[in-house]
N, C-alpha and C positions, 0 to 999 in steps of 0.2 A: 494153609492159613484158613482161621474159619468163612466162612462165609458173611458173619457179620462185620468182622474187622474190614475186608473188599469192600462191604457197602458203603461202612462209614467213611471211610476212603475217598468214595465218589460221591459221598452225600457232601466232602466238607468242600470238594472244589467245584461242586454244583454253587455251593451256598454263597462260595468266595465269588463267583462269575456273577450271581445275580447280586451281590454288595458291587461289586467295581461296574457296573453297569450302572444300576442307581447313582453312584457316587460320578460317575462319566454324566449320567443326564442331570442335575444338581450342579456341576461345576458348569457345562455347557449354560444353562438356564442363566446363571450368577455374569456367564460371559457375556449374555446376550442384555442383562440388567446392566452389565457394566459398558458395553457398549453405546445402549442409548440413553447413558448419562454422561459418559463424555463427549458423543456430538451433540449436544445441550449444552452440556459445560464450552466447549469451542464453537458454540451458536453458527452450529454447520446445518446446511440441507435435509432436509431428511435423505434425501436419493443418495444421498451422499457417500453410503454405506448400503445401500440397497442389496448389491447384490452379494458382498459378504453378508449381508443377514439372512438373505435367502438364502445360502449356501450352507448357514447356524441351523435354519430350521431345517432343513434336508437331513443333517446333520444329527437335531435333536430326533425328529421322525427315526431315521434309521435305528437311533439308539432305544425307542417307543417299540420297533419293531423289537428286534434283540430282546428286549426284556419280556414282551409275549412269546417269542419262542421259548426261553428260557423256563418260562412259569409253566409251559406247557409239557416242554421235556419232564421238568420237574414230575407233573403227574402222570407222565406215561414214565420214568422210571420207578414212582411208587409201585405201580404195578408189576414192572417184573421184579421188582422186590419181594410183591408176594411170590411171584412165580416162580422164585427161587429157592419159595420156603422160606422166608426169612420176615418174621411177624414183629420183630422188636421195632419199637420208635426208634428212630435215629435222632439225636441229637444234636443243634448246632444253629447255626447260621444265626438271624434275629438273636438277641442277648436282649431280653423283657428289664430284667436287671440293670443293663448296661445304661438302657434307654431311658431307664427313671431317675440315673442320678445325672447321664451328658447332660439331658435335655429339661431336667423339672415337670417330666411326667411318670406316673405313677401306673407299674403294670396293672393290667387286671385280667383277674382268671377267669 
């Protein structure tokens, strides 16, 4: 198989791991909004939840780390990308496209 086919390969579940990471710290964040509006809404303690939220942030943290390793592997496997010979762009992840019509913003080059 060539050589570029393997990479894109590994380019596209690099890409996939750093979306479900993101999307993991995003739903965590939404739980932690939606947590301290319903002990508001049930006019509870603050401590009252205390240590699950400490437990969220621990939680978001680890997943802060995750996504710098991530970004990091990313550029140490650019590299042996070249080190394998292998000069083409790869492809993938981010959709510039996608992002302008979900969200109402407009890519730019």
């Amino acid at each position: 198989m060539e050589k570029i086919f393997v990479a894109q390969r590994v380019a596209n579940k690099l890409w996939s791991a750093e979306n479900a990471v993101d999307a993991a710290m995003a739903e965590a964040a939404q739980l932690m909004a939606e947590m301290t509006t319903a002990r508001q809404e049930l006019k509870v303690a603050a401590g009252t939840d205390e240590r699950a939220l400490k437990d969220l942030v621990a939680a978001i943290s680890a997943l802060g780390e995750a996504r710098t390793a991530l970004v990091t592997m990313h550029e140490e496997l650019a590299e042996v990308k070249l080190r394998c010979g292998i000069r083409t762009k790869l492809v993938g992840g981010f959709d510039k496209n996608q992002a302008s019509t979900d969200e109402g913003l407009r890519a730019v080059s």
